[in-house]
GULO-180888 format. One record per residue (C-alpha): residue number from 0; x, y, z. Coordinates in steps of 0.02 Angstrom, whole numbers. Each point is the difference from the previous one (the first is absolute). Layout:
! residues N
 num   east  north     up
 NUM      X      Y      Z
...
! end
This chain:
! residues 643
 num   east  north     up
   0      0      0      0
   1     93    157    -50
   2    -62    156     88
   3     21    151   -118
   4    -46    174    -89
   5     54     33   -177
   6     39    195     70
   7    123    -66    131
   8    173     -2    -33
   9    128   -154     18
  10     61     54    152
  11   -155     27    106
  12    -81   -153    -59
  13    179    -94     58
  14      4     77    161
  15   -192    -74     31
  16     14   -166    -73
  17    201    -30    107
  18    -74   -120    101
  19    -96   -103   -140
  20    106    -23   -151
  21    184    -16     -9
  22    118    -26   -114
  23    -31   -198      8
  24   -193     36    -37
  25    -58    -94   -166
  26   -154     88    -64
  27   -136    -62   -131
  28    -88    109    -83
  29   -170    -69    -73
  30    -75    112   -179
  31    -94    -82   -120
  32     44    114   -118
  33    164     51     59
  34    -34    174     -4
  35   -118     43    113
  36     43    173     75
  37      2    -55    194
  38    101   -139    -32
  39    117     76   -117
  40     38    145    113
  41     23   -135    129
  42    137    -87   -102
  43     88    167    -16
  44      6      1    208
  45     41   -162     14
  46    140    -17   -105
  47     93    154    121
  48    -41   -100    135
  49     39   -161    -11
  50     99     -4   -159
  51     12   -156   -121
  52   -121    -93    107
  53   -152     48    -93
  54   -128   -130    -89
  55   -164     36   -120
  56   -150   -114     -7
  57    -90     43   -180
  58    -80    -21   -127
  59    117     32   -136
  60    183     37    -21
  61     88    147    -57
  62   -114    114     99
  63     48    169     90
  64     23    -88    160
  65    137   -108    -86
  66     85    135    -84
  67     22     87    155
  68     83   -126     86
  69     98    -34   -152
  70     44    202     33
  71     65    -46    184
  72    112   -153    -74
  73     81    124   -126
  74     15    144    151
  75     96   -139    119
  76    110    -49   -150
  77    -97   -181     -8
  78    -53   -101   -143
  79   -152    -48    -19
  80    -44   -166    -25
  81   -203     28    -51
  82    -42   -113    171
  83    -97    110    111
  84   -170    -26    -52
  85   -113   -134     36
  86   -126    -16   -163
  87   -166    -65     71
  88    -51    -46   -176
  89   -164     84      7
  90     38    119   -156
  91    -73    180    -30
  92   -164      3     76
  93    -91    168    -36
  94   -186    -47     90
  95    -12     81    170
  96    -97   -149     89
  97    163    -77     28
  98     -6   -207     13
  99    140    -79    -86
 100    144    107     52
 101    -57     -8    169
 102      0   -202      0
 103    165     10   -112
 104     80    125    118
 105    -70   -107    147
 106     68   -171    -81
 107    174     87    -46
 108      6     27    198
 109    -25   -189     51
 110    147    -49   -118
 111     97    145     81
 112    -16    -81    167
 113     13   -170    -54
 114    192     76    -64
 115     22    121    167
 116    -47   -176    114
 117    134   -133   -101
 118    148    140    -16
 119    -20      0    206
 120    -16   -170      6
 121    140    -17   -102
 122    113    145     92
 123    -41    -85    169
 124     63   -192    -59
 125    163    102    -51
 126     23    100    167
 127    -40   -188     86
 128    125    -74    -88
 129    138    123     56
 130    -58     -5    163
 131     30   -169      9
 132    156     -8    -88
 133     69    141    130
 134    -72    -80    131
 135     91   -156    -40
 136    171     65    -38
 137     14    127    138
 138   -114    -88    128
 139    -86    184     26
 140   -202     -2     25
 141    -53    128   -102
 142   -179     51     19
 143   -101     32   -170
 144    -34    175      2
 145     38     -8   -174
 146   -147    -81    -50
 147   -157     74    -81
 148   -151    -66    102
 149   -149    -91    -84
 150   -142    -80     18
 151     15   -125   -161
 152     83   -123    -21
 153     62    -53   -167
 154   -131   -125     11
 155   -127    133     40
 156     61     88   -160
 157    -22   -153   -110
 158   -161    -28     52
 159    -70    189    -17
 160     70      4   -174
 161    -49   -152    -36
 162   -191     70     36
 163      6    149   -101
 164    100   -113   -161
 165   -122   -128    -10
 166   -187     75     27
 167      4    183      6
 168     16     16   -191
 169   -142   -140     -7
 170   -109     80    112
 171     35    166    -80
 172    -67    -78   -157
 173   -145    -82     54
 174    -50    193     82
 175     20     88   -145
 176    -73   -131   -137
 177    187    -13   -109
 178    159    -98      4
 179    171     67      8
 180     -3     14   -201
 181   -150    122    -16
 182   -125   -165    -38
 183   -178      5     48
 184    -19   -147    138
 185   -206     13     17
 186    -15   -144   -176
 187     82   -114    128
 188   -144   -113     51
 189    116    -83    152
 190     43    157    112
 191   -113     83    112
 192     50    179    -49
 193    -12    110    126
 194     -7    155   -112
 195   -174    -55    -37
 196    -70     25    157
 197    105    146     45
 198    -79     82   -173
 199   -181    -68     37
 200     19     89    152
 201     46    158    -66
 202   -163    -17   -124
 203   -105      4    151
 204     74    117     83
 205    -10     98   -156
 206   -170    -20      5
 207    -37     94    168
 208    106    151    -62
 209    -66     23   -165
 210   -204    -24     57
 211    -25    214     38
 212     15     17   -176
 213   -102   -164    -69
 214   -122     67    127
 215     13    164    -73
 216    -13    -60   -184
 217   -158   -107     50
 218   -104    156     93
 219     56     90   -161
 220    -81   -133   -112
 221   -175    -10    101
 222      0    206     12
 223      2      3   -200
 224    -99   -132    -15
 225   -146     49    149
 226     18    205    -49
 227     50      1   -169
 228   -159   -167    -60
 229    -98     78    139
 230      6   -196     72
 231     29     12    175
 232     -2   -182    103
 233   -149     22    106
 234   -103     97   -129
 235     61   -156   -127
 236    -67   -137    114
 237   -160     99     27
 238    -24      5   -198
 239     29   -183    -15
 240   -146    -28    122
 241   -117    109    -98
 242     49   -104   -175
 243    -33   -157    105
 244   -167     82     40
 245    -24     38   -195
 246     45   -160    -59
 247   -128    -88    145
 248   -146    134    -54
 249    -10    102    128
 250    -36    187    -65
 251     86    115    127
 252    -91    197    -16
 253    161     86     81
 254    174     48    -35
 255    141     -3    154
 256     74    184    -24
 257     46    118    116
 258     75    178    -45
 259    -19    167    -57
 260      5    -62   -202
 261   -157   -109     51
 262   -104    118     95
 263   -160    -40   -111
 264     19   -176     -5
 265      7     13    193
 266   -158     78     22
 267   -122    -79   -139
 268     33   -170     72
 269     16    -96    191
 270     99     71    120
 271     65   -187     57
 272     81    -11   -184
 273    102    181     28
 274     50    -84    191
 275     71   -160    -67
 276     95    107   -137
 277     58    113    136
 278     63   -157    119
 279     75    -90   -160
 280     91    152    -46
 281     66     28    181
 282     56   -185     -7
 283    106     39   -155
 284     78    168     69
 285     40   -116    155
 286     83   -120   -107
 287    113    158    -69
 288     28      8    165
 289     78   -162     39
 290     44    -48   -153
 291    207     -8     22
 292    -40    -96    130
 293   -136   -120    -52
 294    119    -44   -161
 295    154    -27    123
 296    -88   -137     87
 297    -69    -71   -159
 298    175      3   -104
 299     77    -69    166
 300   -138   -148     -4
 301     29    -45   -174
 302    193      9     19
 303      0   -104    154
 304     80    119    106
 305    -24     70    170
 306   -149     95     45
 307     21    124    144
 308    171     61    -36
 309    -21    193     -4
 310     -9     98   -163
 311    120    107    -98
 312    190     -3     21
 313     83   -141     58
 314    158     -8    118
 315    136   -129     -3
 316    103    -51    144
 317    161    -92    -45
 318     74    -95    157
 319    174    -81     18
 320    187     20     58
 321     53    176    -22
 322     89      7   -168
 323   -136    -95    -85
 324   -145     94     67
 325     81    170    -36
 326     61    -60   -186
 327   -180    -53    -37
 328    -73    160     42
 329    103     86   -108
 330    -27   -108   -121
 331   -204    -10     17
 332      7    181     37
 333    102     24   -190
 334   -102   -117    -77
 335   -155    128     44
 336     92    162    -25
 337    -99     62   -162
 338   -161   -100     26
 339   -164     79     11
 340    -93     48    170
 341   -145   -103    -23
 342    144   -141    -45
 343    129      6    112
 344     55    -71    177
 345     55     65    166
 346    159    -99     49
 347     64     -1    165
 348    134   -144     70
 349     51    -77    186
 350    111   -115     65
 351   -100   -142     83
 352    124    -31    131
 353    -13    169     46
 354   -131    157     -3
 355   -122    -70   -133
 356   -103    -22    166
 357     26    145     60
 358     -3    106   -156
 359   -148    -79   -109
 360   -113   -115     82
 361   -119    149     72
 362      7     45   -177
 363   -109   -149    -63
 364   -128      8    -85
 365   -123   -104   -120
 366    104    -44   -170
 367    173     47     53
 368    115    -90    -78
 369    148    -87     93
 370    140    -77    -64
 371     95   -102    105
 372    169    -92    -34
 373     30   -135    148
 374    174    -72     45
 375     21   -201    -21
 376    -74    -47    155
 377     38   -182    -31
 378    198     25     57
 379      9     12    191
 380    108    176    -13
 381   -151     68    -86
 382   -158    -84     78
 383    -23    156    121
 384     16    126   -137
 385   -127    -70   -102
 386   -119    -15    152
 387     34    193     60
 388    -35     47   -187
 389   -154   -109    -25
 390    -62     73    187
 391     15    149    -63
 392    -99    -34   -156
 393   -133    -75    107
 394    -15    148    115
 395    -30    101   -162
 396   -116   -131    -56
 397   -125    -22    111
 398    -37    185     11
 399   -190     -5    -89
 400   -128    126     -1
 401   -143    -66    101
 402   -121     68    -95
 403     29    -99   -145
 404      6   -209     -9
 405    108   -119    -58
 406    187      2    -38
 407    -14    149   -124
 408    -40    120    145
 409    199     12     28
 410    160      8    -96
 411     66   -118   -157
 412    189    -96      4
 413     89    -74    -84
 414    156    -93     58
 415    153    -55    -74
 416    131    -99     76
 417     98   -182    -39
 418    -99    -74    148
 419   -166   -109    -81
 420    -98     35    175
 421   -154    114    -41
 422    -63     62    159
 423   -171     70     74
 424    -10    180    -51
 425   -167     44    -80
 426     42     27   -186
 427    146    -37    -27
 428    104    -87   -134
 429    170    -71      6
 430    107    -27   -140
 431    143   -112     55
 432    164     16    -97
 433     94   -158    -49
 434    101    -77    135
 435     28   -164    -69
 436    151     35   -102
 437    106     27    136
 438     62   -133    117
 439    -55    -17    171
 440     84     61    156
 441     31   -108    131
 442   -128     46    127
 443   -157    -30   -137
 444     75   -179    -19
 445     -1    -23    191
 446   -203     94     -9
 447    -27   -133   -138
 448     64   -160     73
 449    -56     45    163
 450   -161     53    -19
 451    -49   -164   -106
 452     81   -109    122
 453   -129    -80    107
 454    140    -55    129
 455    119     75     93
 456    184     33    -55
 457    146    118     14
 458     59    130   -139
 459    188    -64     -2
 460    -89   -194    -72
 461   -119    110   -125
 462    152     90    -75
 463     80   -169    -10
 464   -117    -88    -85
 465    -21    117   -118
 466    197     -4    -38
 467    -16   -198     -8
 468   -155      2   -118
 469    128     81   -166
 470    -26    190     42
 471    150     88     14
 472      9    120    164
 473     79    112   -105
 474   -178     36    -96
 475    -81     42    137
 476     40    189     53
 477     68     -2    171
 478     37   -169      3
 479    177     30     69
 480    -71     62    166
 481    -23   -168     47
 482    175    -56    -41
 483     37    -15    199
 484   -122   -141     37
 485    -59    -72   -182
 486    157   -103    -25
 487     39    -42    176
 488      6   -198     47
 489   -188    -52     69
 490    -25   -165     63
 491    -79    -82   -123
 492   -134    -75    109
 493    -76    186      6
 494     26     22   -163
 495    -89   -142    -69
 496   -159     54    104
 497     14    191    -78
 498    -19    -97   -151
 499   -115   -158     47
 500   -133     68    130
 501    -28   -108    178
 502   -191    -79     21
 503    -45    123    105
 504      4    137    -64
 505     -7    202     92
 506   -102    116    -86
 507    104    166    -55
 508    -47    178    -12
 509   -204    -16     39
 510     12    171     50
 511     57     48   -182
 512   -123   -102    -73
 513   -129     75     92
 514     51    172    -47
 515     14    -53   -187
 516   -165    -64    -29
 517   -142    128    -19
 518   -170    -13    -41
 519    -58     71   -163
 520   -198     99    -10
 521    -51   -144    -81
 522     34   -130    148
 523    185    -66    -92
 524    158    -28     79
 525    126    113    -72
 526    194    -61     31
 527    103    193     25
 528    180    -93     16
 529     54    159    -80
 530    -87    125    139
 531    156     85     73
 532    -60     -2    189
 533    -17   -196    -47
 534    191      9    -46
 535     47     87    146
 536    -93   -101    122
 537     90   -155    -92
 538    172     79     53
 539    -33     10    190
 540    -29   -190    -27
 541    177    -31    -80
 542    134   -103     96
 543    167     93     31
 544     88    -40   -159
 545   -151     40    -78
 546     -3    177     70
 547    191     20    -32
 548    -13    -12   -196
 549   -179    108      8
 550    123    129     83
 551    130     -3   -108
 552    -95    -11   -153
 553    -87    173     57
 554    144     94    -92
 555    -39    -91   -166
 556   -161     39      6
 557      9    189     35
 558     99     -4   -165
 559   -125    -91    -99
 560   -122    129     74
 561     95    139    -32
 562    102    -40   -166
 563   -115   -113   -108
 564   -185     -4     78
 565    -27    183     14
 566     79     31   -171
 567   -139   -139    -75
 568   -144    106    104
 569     64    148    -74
 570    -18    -59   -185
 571   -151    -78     54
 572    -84    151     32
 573     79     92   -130
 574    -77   -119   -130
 575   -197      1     86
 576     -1    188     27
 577     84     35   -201
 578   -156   -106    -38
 579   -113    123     91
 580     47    143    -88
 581     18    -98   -165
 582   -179    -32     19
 583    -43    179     66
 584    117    129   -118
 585   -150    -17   -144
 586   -156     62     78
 587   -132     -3   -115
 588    -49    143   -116
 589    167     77     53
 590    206      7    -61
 591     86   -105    112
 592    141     48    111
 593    183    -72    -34
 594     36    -85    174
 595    192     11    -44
 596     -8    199     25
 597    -20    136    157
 598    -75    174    -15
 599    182     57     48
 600     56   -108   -180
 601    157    -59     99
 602     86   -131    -86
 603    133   -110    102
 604    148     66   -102
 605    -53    183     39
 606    -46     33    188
 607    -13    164     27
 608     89     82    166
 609     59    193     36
 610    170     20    -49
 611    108    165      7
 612     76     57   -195
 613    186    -59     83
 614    -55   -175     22
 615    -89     -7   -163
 616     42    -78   -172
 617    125    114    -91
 618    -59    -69   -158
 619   -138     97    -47
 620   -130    -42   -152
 621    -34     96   -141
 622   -183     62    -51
 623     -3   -105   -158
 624     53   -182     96
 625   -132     61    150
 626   -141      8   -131
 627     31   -151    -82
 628      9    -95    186
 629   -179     55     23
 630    -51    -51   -150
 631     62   -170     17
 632    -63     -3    197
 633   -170     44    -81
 634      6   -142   -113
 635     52   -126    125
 636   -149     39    108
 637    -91   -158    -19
 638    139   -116     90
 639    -90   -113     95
 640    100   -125    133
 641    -64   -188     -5
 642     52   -132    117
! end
């Protein structure tokens, strides 16, 4: 984090920052562009600061950024050897709902620390090896201050790369509906494609925010049609009775008018005919009166959709970890920027571990929308994280209007997540992302072989077996956690009944099983073995070598969370909410917007920021190359960005 002003000078911004950077500091520098002014005034600083030690995440090579580093090399008398900038691969990427530079940028990250973790790993075995080597020609006990602490293991490594090599590009594809090579995947009869239901989704979703201005369309219709044919709907039905009574021979003597044009039909005939006119004709100005709202709840009827959710404007609530949430409003919020008022969205985001509680659920109200993205809650390091984020949803859930019935009296989820489990929160609708590519962690083979067991064993003979029966350790994540008792000598006695059960048998876990079966509205058992408070009651009931790998595997599961899930979520809801405003940028009767564009017309390569003339671009552009710029911006108008 680099605390500056673009009017400070070198000096006072050294003096403040002393005690944060020195000349050891290594700084990256992230611009999709590579010359976006912020960033490239940063570079400038940073390169008096700390020198050669200066690294660019982009885009695209040979940018402004890279030039002026290539400036500090040639200052310092150094070559430059074109290898201080990471390319995330993403290209030039003009639209301003940003998606695929963020997951590029993110993805370019993971690899980084993948190459941070083995250089450590590797500098560490090195300073070992001396140590012992001094230690055994001297005799001397020399501590290892030397070392760089870590928490992984080169084990640890191999297994967190080994999740992100082999299903994050799968997954990826299976999200957004193409492989790696641009091909469609939804003619592929034998995957369940997640991008269909993450598009479906959008569609109905779509739906909601573009129903002011079907509404609007149909009251237009019916006003030409009742004013313009003089055919109003009560005034219709009342001169389909009198044909019936035509057609049956019945001669009526009287006309049902009431007004000012028919004053002498009024008088030369009944009085009760001018009093039905005058009630029918009430009747129709009372339909005028409700008439957005009697053909809401008939368009919501026919369209299957909730009933009592208020009408006009929708909001949208996006909830997950910070970065996500916050990205996703920006990008939702982009998406929007040019759309119409009586099309459009209010967006507003939360972190579910944190304030959404506090910030939105006294906000609720009939229709909002909520998106929530939910942690794994299958691993043991994230079963409480998925439960505080699906309390939260359910706090938010079961706030209803009492005046109104039914589920529809209250707000509308939708829930995305790797986890299967659905769980009891009005209407909602999870779309679980595709888990089975990756291999399992230890602890869900322990929650699978346990929980299926109807005797009792111990984890160190479950592990074991499953080594025995062909399966490497080494595919199972975490695996090498259990190194310190799975290849120990066991009596063999005990290990033949781990794998042949006695007679008598002890039931295990009834208290899980308990928890895991719930009854359905229709009388049904339901199995939840994928309910997080079930996995988490399931731990308490592990033996101790049980609990020691559950411990240990924590760590690999806060970077599946926070490396690989949360990047999946994020595409996830980047695809379902593009499919919202696909569906919603072409209001009828009306130009659409292009969702790729602000009002501000900011494109990623050209972010505006104050600047003084000193810090500015000496090369200046002539009148003649400025005009034909436009021009061409004018004709490249209609870029549109598709996943």
């Amino acid at each position: 984090k680099v605390i500056s002003a673009c009017s400070d000078s070198i000096e006072n911004i050294r003096s403040v920052l002393m005690h944060k950077i020195s000349p050891l500091t290594c700084v990256i520098l992230v611009s999709q562009s590579g010359q976006t002014f912020p960033t490239l005034h940063a570079t400038r600083l940073m390169t008096h600061l700390v020198g050669l030690k200066v690294w660019i995440i982009s885009g695209c090579s040979h940018s402004r950024m890279e030039d002026e580093v290539r400036e500090s090399f040639r200052t310092r008398g150094k070559p430059y050897l074109e290898d201080r900038v990471f390319i995330n691969f993403s290209g030039h990427r003009p639209a301003e709902p940003t998606s695929v530079a963020i997951a590029s940028t993110f993805h370019t990250f993971t690899w980084l620390l993948f190459h941070i973790l083995r250089a450590v790993d590797w500098r560490n075995e090195v300073q070992l090896e001396n140590i012992r080597q001094k230690k055994a020609s001297t005799g001397s006990n020399n501590d290892a201050s030397t070392l760089i602490p870590t928490l992984y293991s080169i084990h640890c490594i191999n297994d967190m790369q080994s999740i992100v090599t082999h299903s994050c590009v799968t997954t990826m594809c299976d999200i957004v509906g193409y492989d790696e090579f641009g091909i469609s995947l939804k003619e592929e009869k034998s995957l369940t494609l997640t991008n269909s239901e993450l598009v479906q989704q959008g569609q109905l979703w779509a739906a909601h925010v573009n129903e002011p201005w079907t509404i609007t369309i149909a009251v237009g219709c019916y006003i030409i049609v009742s004013v313009g044919f003089g055919l109003p709907i009560c005034s219709l039905f009342l001169m389909g009775i009198i044909s019936l009574l035509h057609i049956s021979g019945v001669n009526t003597v009287g006309t049902f008018v009431f007004g000012v044009q028919h004053i002498q039909t009024m008088r030369s005939q009944h009085f009760l005919w001018t009093l039905v006119g005058l009630i029918v004709q009430i009747l129709d100005a009372l339909v005028f009166v409700y008439l957005a709202k009697i053909f809401t709840w008939i368009y919501r009827w026919a369209t299957g959709r909730p009933m009592w959710a208020r009408h006009g404007k929708r909001t949208v609530v996006i909830v997950d970890v910070p970065w996500v949430h916050q990205l996703v409003n920006q990008f939702v919020s982009k998406l929007f920027s040019q759309s119409y008022s009586f099309v459009s969205l209010d967006v507003h985001s939360a972190n579910g571990l944190d304030h959404f509680v506090h910030r939105y659920t006294h906000r609720v109200v009939r229709g909002v929308l909520i998106a929530i993205g939910r942690p794994d809650g299958r691993l043991v390091g994230l079963a409480k994280s998925e439960s505080a984020v699906l309390l939260a949803g359910k706090q938010a859930a079961f706030i209803r209007n009492p005046l109104y019935d039914g589920a529809s009296s209250g707000p509308e989820f939708v829930t995305i997540g790797h986890n299967p489990f659905k769980p009891a929160m009005g209407l909602v609708n999870h779309i679980s992302l595709n888990s089975g590519i990756r291999g399992k962690f230890a602890d869900e083979i322990l929650y699978e072989q346990l929980y299926s067991l109807p005797y009792t064993t111990s984890s160190t003979h479950i592990l074991r077996s499953i080594s025995k029966n062909g399966r490497s350790p080494t595919d199972i994540y975490g695996m090498h956690f259990a190194e310190t008792f799975l290849f120990t000598e066991l009596d063999t006695d005990i290990e033949a009944q781990s794998i042949n059960p006695p007679h008598e048998t002890i039931p295990v876990f009834n208290i899980t099983a308990k928890m895991a079966i719930m009854q359905s509205p229709k009388g049904k058992k339901i199995h939840n073995r994928d309910d997080p408070a079930v996995r988490m009651a399931f731990s308490s009931r592990l033996d101790a070598d049980g609990r020691d790998v559950e411990t240990m595997s924590i760590k690999l599961h806060q970077f599946y969370e926070h490396r690989v899930a949360s990047l999946e979520r994020f595409v996830a809801f980047c695809v379902m909410f593009h499919s919202l405003a696909i569906h919603c940028n072409r209001p009828w009767f009306c130009f659409g917007w292009n969702i790729a564009r602000s009002q501000s017309n900011l494109r990623v390569a050209t972010t505006a920021s104050p600047i003084t003339a000193d810090n500015s671009s000496s090369q200046m552009t002539s009148t003649g190359v400025l005009k034909i710029a436009r021009l061409l911006h004018s004709k490249l108008r209609g870029f549109e960005v598709k996943f």
